[in-house]
C-alpha positions in Angstrom: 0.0 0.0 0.0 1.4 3.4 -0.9 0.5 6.6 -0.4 1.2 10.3 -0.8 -0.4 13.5 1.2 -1.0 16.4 -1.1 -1.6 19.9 0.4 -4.3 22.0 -1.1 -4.9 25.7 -1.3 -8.2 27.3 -0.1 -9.4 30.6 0.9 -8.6 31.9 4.6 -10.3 35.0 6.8 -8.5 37.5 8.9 -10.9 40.0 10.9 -11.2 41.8 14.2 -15.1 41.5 14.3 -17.3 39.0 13.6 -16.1 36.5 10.9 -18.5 33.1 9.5 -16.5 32.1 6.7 -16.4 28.8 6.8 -18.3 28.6 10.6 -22.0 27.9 10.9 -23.1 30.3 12.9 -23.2 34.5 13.3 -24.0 34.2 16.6 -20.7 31.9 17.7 -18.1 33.7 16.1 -15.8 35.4 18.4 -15.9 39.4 19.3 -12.4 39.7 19.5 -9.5 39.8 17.2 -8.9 36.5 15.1 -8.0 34.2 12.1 -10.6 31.5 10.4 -8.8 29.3 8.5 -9.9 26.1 6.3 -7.0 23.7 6.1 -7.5 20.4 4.0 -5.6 17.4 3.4 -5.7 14.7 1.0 -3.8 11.4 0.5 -3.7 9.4 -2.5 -4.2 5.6 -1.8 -3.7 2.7 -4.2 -7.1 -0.2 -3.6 -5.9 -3.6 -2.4 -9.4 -4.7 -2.4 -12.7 -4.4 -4.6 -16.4 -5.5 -4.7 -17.9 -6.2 -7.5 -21.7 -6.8 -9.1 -22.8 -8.8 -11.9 -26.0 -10.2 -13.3 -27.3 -13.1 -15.3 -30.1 -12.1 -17.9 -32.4 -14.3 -19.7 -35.0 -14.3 -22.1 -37.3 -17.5 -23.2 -40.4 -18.0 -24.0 -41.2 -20.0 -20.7 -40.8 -18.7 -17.3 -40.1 -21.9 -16.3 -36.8 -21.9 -18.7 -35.9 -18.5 -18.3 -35.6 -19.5 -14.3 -33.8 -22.3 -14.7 -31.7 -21.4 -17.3 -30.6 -18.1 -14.6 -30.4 -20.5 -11.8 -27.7 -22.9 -13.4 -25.8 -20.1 -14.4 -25.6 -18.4 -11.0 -25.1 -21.8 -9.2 -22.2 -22.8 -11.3 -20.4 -19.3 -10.9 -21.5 -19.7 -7.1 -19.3 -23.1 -7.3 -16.0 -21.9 -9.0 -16.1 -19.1 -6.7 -15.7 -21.2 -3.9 -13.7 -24.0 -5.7 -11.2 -20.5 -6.3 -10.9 -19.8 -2.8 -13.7 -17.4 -2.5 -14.9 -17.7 1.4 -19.2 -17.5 1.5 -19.6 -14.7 3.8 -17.8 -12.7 0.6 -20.3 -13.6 -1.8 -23.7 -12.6 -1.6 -26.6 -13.8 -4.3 -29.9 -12.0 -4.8 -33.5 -13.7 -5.3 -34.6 -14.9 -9.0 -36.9 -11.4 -10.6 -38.9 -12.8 -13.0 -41.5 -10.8 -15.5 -43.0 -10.9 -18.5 -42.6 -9.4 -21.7 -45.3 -8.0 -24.2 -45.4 -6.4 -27.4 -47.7 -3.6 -27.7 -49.6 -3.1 -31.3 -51.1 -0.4 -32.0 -53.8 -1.6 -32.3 -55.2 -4.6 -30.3 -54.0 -6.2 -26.7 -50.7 -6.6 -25.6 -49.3 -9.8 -27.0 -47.3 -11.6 -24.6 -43.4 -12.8 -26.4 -41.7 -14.0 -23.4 -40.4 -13.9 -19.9 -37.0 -12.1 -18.7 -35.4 -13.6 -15.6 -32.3 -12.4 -13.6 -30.3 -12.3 -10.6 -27.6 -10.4 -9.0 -24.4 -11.5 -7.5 -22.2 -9.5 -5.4 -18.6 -10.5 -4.2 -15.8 -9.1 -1.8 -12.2 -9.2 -3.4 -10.1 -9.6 -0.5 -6.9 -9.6 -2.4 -7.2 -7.3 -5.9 -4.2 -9.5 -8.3 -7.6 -11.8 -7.7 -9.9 -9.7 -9.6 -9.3 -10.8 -13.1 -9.5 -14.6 -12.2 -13.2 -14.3 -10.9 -14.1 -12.3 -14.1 -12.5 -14.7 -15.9 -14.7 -17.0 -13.5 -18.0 -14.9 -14.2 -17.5 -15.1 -18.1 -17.1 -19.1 -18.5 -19.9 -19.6 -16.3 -22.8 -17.2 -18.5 -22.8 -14.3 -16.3 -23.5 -11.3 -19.3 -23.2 -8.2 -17.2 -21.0 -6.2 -14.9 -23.4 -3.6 -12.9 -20.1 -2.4 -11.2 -16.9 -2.7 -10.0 -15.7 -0.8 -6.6 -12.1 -0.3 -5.7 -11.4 0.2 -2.3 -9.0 0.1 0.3 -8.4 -2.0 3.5 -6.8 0.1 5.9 -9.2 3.3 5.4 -9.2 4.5 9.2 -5.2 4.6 8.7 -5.2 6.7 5.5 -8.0 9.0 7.0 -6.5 9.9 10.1 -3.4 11.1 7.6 -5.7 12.9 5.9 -6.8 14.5 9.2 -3.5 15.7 10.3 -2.5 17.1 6.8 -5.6 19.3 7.3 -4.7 20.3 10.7 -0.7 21.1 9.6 -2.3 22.7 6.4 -5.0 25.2 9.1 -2.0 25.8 11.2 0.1 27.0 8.3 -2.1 29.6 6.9 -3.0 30.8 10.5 0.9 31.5 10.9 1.2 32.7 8.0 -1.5 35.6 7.9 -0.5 36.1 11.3 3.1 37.2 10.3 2.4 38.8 7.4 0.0 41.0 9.2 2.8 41.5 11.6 0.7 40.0 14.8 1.4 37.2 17.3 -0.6 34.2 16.4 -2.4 33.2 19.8 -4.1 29.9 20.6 -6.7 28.1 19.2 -10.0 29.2 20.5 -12.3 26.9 18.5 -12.1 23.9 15.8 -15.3 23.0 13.7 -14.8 19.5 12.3 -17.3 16.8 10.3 -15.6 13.6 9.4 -15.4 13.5 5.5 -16.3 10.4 3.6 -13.9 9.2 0.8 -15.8 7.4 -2.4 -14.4 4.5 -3.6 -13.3 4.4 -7.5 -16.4 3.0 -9.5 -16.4 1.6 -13.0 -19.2 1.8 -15.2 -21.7 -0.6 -16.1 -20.8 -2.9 -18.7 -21.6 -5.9 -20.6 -19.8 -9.0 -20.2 -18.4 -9.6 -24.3 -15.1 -8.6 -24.1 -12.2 -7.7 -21.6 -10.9 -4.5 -22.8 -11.9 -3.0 -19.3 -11.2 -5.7 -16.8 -7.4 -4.5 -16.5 -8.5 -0.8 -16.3 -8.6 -0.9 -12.6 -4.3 -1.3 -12.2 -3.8 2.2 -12.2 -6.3 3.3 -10.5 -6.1 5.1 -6.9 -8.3 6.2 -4.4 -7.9 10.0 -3.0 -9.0 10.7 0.5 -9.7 14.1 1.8 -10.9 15.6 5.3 -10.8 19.4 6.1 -11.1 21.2 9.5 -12.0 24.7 10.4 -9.9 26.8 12.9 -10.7 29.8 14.6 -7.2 31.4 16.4 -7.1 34.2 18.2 -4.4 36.9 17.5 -2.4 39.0 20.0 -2.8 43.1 18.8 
């Protein structure tokens, strides 16, 4: 797992009245002299795991084929999963949805052609080199669509918490900074607004199952984590 903190700039607030850049609230900023800054902090991650959807879709004319055509196809991925190591609790498998399908005339009732049947699978890539085998798994066995592919990482508490601290260092900074160049003694802190940010994991679109252009797209991917915090110091005249 690597991974590298990237400063970013932002906009900052120095005032000696009331200041709510960046603060929720008139009413709580401070009556004395002060600095608001916004520091922010990112690290870029690189996914050591993944989750991924797909789906088997028939069509017949029977709803009794169209189901058991879906079901083999799903039970026979199901079993090279776990002949591939794949441990149960990491796969999950949906209930059969089963409708039928009409044509619509003009003119004159619907004309029933068919019944579509599908069902989902979802599975937990512990290990990510494992990815392409249980594609390659999903292919042989029928399975004719990817609804997505999620890249994540393991350790996300660890990367967040750097994050967290580049935010801080990065608030800290600016406060200094404006403090100096305003020729003024940068005092302590006097209050920190903070909300935990969420970090998305890299999603890859839809697709259907007929070739494998896309499968190795996800090898240089990364993930980029960000949090932010907002600092209110006070500031010696």
């Amino acid at each position: 797992m690597k991974f590298a903190p990237k400063m970013l700039a932002t906009s900052l607030t120095l005032t000696a009245a009331l200041s709510a850049v960046s603060f929720p609230s008139l009413a709580d900023s401070p009556s004395f002299p002060h600095i608001s800054t916004t520091g922010y902090g990112e690290v870029i991650a690189t996914p050591d795991m993944a989750t991924f959807s797909v789906r088997v879709v028939e069509s017949t004319m029977t709803a009794e084929q169209a189901k058991n055509t879906v079901d083999k196809v799903v039970t026979g991925f199901l079993n090279k999963l776990h002949q591939a190591g794949v441990e149960e609790a990491s796969v999950h498998s949906s209930n059969l949805y089963l409708s039928p399908q009409y044509h619509y005339p003009k003119d004159g009732k619907p004309e029933l052609v068919g019944y579509r049947a599908s069902r989902n699978v979802t599975v937990q890539v512990n290990e990510l080199a494992n990815l392409n085998e249980y594609m390659d798994i999903a292919i042989g066995e029928g399975i004719n669509q990817i609804d997505n592919i999620q890249l994540q990482v393991r350790d996300q508490a660890k990367y967040q918490e750097q994050a967290r601290l580049e935010a801080i260092k990065d608030a800290r900074s600016k406060a200094k900074s404006l403090a100096s160049g305003f020729e003024r003694e940068l005092g302590d802190v006097w209050r920190v607004d903070y909300n935990a940010q969420s970090s998305q994991p890299v999603l890859m679109r839809s697709m259907a199952m007929d070739a494998r252009t896309e499968s190795n797209s996800y090898e240089d991917s990364t993930i980029t984590i960000r949090d932010r915090v907002n600092v209110i110091y006070q500031i010696e005249e």
